[in-house]
TIRO-2110 file (N, C-alpha, C; in Angstrom, 1 decimal):
// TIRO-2110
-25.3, 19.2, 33.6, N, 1, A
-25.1, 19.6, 32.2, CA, 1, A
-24.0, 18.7, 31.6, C, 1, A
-24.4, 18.3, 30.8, N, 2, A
-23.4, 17.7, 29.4, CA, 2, A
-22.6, 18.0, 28.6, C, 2, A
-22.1, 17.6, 28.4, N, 3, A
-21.4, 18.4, 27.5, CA, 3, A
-20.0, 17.1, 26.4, C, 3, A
-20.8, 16.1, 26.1, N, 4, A
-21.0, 14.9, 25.6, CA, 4, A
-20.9, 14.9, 23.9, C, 4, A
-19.9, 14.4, 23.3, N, 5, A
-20.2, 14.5, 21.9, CA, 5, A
-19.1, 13.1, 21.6, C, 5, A
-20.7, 12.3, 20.6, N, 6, A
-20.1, 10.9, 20.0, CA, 6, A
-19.4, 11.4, 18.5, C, 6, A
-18.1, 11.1, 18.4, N, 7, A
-17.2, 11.6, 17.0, CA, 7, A
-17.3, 10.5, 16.3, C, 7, A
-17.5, 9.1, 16.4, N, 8, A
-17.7, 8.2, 15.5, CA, 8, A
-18.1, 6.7, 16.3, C, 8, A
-18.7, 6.0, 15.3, N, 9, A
-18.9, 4.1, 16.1, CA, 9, A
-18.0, 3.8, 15.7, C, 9, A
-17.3, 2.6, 16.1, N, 10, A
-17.1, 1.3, 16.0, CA, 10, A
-17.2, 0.0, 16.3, C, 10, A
-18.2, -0.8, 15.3, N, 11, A
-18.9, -1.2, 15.7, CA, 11, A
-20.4, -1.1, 16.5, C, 11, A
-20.3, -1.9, 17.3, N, 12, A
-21.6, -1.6, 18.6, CA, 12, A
-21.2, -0.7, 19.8, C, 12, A
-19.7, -0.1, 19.8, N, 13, A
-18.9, 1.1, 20.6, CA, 13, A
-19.1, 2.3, 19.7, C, 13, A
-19.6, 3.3, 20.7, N, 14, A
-19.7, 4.7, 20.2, CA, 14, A
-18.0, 5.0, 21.0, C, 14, A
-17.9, 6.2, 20.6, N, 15, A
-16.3, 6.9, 21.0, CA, 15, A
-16.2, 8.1, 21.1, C, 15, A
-16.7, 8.9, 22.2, N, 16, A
-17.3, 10.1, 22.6, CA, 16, A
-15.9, 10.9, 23.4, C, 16, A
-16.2, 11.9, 23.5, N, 17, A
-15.3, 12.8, 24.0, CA, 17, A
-16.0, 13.8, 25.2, C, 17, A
-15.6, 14.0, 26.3, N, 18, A
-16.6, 15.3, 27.2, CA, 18, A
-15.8, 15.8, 27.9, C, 18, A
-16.3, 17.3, 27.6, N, 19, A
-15.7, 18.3, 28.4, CA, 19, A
-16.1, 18.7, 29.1, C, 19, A
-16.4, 17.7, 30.2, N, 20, A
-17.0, 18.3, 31.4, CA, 20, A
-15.7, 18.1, 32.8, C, 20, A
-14.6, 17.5, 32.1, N, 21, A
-13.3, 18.2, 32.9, CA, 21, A
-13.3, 16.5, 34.3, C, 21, A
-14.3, 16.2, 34.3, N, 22, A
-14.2, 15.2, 35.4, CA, 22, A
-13.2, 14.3, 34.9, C, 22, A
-12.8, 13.6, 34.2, N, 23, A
-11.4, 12.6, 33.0, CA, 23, A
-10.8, 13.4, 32.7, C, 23, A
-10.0, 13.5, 32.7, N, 24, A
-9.0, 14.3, 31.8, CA, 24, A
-7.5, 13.3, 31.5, C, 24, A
-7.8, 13.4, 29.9, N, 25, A
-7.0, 12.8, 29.4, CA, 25, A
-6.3, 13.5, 28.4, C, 25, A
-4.7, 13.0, 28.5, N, 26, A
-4.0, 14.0, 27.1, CA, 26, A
-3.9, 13.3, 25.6, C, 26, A
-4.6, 12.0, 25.8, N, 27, A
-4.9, 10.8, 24.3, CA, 27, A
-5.9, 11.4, 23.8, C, 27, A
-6.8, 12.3, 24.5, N, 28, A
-8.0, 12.1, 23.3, CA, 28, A
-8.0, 13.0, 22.1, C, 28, A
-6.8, 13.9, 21.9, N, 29, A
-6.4, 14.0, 20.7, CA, 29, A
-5.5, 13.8, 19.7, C, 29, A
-5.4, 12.5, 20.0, N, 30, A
-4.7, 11.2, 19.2, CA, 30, A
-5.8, 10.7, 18.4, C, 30, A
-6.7, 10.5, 19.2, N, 31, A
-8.4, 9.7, 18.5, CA, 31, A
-8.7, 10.4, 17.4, C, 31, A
-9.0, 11.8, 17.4, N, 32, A
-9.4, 12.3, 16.7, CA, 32, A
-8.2, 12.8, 15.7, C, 32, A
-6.7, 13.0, 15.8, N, 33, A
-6.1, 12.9, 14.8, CA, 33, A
-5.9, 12.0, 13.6, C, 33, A
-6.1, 10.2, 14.1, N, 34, A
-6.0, 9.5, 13.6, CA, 34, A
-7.3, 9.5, 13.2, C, 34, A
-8.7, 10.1, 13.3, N, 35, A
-9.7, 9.9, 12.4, CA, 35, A
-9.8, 10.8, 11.5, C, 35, A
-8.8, 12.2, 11.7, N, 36, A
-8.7, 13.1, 10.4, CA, 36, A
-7.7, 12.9, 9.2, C, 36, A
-6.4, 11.7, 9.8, N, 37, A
-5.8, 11.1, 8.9, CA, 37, A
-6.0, 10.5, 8.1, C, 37, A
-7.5, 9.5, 8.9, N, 38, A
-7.9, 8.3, 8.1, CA, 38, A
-8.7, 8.7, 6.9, C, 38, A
-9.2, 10.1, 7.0, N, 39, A
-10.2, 10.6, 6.0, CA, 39, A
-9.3, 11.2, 5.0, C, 39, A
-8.2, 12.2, 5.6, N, 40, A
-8.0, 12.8, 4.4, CA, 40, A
-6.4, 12.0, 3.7, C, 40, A
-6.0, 11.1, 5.0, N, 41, A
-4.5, 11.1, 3.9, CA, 41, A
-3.4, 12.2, 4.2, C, 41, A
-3.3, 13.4, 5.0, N, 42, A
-2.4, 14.0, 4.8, CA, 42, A
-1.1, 13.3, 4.8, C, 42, A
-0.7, 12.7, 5.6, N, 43, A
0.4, 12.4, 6.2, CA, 43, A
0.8, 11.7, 4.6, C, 43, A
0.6, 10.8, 4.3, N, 44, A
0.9, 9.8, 3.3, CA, 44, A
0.8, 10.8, 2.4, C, 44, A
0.0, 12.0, 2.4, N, 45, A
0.6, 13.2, 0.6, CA, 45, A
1.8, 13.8, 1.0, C, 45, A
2.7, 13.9, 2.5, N, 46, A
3.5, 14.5, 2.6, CA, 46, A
4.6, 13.9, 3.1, C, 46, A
4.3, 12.4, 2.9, N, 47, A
5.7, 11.5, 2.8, CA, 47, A
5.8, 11.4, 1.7, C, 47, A
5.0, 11.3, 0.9, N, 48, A
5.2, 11.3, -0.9, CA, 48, A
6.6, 12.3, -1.1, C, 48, A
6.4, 13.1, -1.0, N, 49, A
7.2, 14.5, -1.4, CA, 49, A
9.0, 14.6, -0.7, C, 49, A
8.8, 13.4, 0.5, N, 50, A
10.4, 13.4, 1.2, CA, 50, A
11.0, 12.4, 0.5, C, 50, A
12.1, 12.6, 0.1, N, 51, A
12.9, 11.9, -0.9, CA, 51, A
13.8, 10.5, 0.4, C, 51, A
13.9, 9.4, 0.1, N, 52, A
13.8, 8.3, 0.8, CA, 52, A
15.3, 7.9, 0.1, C, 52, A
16.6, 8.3, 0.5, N, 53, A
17.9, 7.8, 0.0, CA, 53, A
18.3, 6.4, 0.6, C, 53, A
17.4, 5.8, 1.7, N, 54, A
18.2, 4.8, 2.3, CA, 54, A
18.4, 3.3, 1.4, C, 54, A
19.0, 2.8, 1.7, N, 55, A
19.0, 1.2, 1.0, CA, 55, A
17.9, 0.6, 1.5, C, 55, A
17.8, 0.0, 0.2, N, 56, A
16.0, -0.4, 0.2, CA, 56, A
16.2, -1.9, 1.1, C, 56, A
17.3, -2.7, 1.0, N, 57, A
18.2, -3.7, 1.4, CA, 57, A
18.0, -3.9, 3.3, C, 57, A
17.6, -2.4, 3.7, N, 58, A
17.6, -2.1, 4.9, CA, 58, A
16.1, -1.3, 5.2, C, 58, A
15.3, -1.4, 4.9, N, 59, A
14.5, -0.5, 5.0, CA, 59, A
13.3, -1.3, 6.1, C, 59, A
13.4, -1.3, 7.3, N, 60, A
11.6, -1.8, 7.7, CA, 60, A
10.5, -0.9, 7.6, C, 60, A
10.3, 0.4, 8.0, N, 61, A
9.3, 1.1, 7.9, CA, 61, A
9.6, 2.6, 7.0, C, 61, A
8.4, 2.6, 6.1, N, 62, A
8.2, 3.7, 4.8, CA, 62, A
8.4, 5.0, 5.6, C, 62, A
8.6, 5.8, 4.9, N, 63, A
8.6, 7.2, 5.0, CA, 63, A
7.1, 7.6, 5.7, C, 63, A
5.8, 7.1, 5.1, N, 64, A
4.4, 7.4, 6.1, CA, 64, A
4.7, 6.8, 6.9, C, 64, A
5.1, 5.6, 7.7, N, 65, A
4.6, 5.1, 8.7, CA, 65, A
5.6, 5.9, 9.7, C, 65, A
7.1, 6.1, 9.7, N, 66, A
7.8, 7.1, 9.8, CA, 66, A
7.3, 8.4, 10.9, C, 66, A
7.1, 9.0, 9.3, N, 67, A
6.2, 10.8, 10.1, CA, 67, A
4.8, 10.7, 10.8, C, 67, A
4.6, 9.4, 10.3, N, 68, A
3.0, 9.7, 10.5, CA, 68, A
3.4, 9.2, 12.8, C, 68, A
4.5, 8.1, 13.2, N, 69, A
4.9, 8.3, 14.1, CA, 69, A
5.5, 9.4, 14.6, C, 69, A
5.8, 10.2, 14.4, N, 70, A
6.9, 11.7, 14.4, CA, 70, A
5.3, 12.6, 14.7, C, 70, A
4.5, 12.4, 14.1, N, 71, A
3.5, 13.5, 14.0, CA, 71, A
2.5, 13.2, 15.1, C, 71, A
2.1, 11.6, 15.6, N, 72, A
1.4, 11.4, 16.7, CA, 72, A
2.4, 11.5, 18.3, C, 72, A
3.6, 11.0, 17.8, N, 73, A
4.1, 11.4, 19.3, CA, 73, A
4.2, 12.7, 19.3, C, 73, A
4.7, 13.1, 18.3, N, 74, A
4.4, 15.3, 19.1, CA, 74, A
3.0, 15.6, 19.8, C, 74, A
2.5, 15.3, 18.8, N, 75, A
0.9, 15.5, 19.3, CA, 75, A
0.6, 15.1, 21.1, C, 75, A
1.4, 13.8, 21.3, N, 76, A
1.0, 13.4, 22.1, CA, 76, A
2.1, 14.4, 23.4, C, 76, A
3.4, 14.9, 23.3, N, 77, A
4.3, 15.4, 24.3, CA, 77, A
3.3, 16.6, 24.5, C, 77, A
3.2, 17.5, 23.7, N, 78, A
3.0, 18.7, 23.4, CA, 78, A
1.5, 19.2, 24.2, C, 78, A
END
């Protein structure tokens, strides 16, 4: 029994998930975070809203790129 499901292509690569327990990995809900991100944007509507005081003089990465790290590494300890 199967238990097989393709979540999206890339390309000529399908990118499937199965819960049939034989792999077990704790990434594969990183895949599918980062393909709910890509659709809806949350992350970037809720770095909008955090107020960014640093010197711009010093700044390498934005407030999204930021949380949106903060919110896949939790994902990924947890």
């Amino acid at each position: 029994m199967s238990n097989k499901d393709t979540l999206f292509y890339r390309g000529n690569t399908s990118v499937s998930v199965d819960f049939s327990a034989s792999e077990i990995s704790s990434d594969g809900s990183l895949i599918l975070l980062k393909k709910i991100e890509r659709k809806h944007k949350l992350i970037k509507k809720f770095s909008d809203f955090l107020p960014d005081l640093r010197d711009s003089r010093f700044i390498t990465y934005s407030r999204e790129v930021q949380l949106k790290q903060r919110v896949f590494m939790v994902n990924n300890t947890g």
